[in-house]
C-alpha positions as CSV (number, residue, x, y, z in Angstrom):
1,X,47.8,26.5,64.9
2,X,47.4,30.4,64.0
3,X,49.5,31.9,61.6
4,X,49.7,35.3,60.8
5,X,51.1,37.4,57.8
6,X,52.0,41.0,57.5
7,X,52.7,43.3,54.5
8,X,53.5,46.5,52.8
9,X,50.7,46.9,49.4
10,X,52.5,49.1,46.4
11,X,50.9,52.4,48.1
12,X,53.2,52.1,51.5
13,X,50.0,50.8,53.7
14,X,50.6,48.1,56.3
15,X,48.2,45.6,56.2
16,X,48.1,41.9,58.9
17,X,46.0,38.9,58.6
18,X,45.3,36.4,61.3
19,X,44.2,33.5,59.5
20,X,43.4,31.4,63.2
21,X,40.4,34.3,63.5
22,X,39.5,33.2,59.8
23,X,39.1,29.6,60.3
24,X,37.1,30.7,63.4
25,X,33.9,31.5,60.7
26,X,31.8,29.9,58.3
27,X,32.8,30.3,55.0
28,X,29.8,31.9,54.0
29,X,30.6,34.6,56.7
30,X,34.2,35.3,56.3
31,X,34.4,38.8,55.8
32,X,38.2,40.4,54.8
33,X,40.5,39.3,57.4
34,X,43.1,41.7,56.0
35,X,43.3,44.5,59.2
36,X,44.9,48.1,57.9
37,X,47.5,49.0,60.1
38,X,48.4,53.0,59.9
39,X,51.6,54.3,60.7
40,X,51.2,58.2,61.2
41,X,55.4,58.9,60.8
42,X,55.5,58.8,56.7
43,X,54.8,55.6,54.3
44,X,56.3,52.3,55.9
45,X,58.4,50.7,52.6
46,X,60.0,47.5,55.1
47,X,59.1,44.7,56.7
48,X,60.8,41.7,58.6
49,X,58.5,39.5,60.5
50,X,60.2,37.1,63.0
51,X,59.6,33.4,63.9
52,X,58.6,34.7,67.7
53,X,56.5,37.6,66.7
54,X,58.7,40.5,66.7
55,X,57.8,42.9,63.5
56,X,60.0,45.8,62.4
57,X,59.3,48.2,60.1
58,X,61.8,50.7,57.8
59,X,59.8,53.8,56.6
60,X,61.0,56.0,53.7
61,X,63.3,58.4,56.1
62,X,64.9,55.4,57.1
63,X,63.5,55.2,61.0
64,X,63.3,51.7,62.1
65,X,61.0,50.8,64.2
66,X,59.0,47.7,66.0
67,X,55.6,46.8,66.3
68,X,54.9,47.1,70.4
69,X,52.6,45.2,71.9
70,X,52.3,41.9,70.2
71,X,51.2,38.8,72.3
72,X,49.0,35.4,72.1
73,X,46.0,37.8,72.4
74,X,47.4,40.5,70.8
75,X,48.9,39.2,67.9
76,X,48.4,42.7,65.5
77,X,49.9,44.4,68.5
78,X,49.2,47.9,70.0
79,X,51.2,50.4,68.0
80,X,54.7,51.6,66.5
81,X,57.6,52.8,68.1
């Protein structure tokens, strides 16, 4: 089973790791799994990860928003909105 893990670092960048596409590698080949997510509207300073995959984000205005896009395939999704 793939898990995945999102976060916020201490500079306001959003970064997710898909640690089924890690185990996928050798371990001699395993290059960083951690994936830099951008979000162009300001500095994201939330983040609440659900059980079925929905992601929301709070950025320093206060503008929620949601991660669009994610599915089985697509498990970083597309893009905020």
């Amino acid at each position: 089973m793939s898990h995945v893990t999102w976060g916020v670092d201490t500079n306001n960048q959003l970064w997710f790791h898909d640690d089924g596409e890690e185990n996928k590698i050798p371990p001699d080949e395993k290059p960083d799994f951690w994936i830099h997510n951008p979000y162009s509207e300001g500095e994201m300073i939330d983040l609440d990860v659900g059980r079925d995959g929905v992601v929301w984000g709070c950025d320093e205005n206060g503008v929620a928003v949601m991660r669009e896009g994610i599915t089985a395939d697509e498990k970083n999704g597309l893009n905020w909105v």
